[in-house]
C-alpha positions as a printed Julia matrix, in Angstrom:
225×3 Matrix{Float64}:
  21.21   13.66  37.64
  20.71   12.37  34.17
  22.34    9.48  33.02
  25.09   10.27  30.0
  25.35    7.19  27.78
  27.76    9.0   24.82
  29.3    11.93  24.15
  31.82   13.45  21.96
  32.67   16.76  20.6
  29.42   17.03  18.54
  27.01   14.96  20.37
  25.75   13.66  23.21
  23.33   11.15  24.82
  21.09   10.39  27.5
  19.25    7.4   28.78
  16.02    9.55  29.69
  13.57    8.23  32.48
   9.82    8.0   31.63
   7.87   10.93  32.32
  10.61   13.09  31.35
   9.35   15.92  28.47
  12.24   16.52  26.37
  11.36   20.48  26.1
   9.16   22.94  27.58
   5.46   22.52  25.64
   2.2    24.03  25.56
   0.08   21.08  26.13
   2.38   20.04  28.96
   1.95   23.1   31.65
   2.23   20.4   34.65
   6.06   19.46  33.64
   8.47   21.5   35.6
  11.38   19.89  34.38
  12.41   18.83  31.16
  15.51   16.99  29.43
  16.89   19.66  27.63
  17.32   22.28  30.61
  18.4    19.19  33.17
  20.97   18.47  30.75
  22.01   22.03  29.62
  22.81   22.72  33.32
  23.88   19.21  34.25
  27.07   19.89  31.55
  27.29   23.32  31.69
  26.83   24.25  27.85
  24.09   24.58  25.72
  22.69   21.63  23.6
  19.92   20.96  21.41
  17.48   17.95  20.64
  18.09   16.45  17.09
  15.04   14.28  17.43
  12.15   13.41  20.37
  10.93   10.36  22.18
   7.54   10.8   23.86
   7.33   12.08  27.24
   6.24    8.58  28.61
   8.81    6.6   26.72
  11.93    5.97  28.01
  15.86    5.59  26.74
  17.99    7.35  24.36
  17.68   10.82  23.82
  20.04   12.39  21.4
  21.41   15.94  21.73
  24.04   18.34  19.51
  26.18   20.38  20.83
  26.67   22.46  17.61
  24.08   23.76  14.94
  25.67   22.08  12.1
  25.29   18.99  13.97
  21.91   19.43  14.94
  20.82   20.48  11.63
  22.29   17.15  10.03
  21.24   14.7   12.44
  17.64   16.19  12.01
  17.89   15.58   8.42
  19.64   11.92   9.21
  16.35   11.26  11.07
  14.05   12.72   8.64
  15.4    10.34   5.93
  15.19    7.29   8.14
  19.46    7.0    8.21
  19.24    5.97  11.3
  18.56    2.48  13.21
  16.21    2.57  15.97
  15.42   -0.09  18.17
  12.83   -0.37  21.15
  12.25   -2.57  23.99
   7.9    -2.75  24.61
   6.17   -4.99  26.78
   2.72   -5.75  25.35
  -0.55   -7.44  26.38
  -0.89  -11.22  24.59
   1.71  -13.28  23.01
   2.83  -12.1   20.25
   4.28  -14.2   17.22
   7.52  -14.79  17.17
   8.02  -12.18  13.9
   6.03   -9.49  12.43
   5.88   -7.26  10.08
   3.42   -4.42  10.43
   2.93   -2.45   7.32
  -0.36    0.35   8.31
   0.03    4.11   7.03
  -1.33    6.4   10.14
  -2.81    9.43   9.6
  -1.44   12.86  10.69
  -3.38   15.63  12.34
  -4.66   17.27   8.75
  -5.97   13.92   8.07
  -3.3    13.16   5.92
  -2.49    9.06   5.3
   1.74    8.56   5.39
   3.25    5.71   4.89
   4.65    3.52   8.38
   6.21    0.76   8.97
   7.11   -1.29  11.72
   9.16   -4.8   11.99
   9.23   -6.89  15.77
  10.91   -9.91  17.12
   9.52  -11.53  20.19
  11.96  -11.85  22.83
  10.27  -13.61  25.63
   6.94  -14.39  26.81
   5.07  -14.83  30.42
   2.05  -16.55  31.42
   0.86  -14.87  34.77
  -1.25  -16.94  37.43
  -3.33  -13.64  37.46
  -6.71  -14.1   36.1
  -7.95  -11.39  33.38
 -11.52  -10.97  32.19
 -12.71  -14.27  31.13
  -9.23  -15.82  31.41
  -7.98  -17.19  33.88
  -4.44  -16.49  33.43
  -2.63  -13.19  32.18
  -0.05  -13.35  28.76
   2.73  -10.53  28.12
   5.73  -10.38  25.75
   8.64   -8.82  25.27
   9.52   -7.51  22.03
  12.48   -5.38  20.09
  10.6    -3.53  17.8
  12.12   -1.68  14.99
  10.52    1.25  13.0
  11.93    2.08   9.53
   9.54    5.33   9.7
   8.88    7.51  12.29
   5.3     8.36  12.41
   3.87   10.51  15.58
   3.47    7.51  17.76
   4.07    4.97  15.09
   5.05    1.98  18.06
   1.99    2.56  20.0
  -0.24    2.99  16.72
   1.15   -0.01  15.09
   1.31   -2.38  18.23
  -2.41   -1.86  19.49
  -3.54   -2.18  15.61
  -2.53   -5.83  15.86
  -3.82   -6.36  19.38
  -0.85   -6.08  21.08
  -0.84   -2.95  22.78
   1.87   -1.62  24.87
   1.29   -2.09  28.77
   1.08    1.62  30.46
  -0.22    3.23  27.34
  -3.14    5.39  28.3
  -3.67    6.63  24.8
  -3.46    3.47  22.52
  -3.03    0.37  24.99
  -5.88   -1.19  26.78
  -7.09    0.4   29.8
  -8.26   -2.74  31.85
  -4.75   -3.93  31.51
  -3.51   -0.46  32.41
  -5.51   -0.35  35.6
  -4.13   -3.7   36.27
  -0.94   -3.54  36.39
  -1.8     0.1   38.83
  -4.15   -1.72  41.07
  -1.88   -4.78  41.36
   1.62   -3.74  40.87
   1.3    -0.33  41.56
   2.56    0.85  37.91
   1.58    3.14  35.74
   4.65    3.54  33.37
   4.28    3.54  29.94
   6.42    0.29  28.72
   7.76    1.37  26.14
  12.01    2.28  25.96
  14.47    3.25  23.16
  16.94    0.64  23.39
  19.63    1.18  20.51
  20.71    4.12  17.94
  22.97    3.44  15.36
  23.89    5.88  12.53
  26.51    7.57  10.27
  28.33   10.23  12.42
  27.96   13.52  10.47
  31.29   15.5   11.08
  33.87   11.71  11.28
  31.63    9.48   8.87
  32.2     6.79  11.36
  29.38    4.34  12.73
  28.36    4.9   15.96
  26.03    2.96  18.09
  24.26    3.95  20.93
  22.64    1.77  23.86
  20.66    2.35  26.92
  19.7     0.07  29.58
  16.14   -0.01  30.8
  14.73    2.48  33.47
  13.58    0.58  37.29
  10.55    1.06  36.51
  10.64   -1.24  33.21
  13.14   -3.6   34.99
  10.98   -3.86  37.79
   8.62   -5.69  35.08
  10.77   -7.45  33.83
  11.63   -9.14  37.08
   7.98   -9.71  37.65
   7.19  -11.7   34.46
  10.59  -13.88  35.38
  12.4   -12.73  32.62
């Protein structure tokens, strides 16, 4: 059963494991479940998305019970209106602040504009030796984007060599196969912690958090944080 975080008249939240697709795809024919049909018959009425997460990532996923809803919490998004903030664990120590300011380019080639800002929260130094090193370094970091690019955290944190552990796409696949030959984990780290924005139909602030998945707590536990 999915977990509901918030819900009102209009809308309605989930913290949504990793792994979950949000909605049936094309280039996802080995998914026999998704979010949006869990949820539909989890509640008993018909919702829609007003934004996606990747399949891999987990934590808030956002849903609208009405069009008029859906259609302005779409645009909210669009417009970057609303505050997003993630929870990654990366490879390396990371400084405690940074700003990362690196257009990425869509499928047509073309270059948009993306930014990212991150705070480290904690970091580990593992008695696990790495390559030449003899020990392994992770952080923890909140990472806020004030765009959303097609996987703008992933494309952002490996362009300053801090790539998200479990990320098969952009991370670093001797750390990947790590953490699967060691730990036995393969999950993308990589969760939407916090939405805040302007509810559309009362005007008032809402805020949305979500607790991390076992999987990503699991991780935690094992860096001693």
């Amino acid at each position: 059963m999915l977990e509901i975080i918030y819900r009102d008249e209009h809308l309605i939240a989930i913290n949504k494991p990793h792994g979950l697709l949000v909605h049936r795809s094309s280039i996802a024919a080995d998914a026999s479940e998704f979010a949006l049909q869990l949820l539909r018959d989890q509640i008993g009425m018909k919702v829609n998305p007003v934004h996606r997460i990747d399949r891999k990532t987990g934590g808030i996923l956002l849903f609208a019970f009405d069009k008029q809803t859906e259609i302005a919490m779409q645009k909210a998004f669009m417009e970057n209106e609303v505050s997003k903030k993630y929870l990654a664990i990366v490879r390396g120590h990371t400084p405690d602040k940074e700003d990362i300011d690196y257009p990425l380019r869509k499928e047509n080639g073309t270059l948009q504009d993306a930014f990212t800002t991150y705070t480290t929260l904690k970091r580990a130094e593992l008695d696990v030796p790495f390559g030449k090193h003899p020990t392994s370094r992770y952080s923890l970091v909140e990472a806020t984007p004030t765009t959303g690019r097609m996987h703008q955290l992933r494309k952002h944190l490996s362009h300053v060599f801090h790539p998200i552990i479990g990320d098969r796409t952009h991370g670093c696949n001797k750390q990947n196969k790590l953490f699967l030959e060691r730990w036995e984990m393969n999950t993308m780290l990589l969760h939407a912690r916090e939405l805040s924005f302007k509810h559309p139909a009362t005007g008032h602030e809402v805020k949305i958090g979500a607790e991390v998945q076992p999987e990503f707590k699991r991780v935690l536990d094992l860096m001693g944080w």
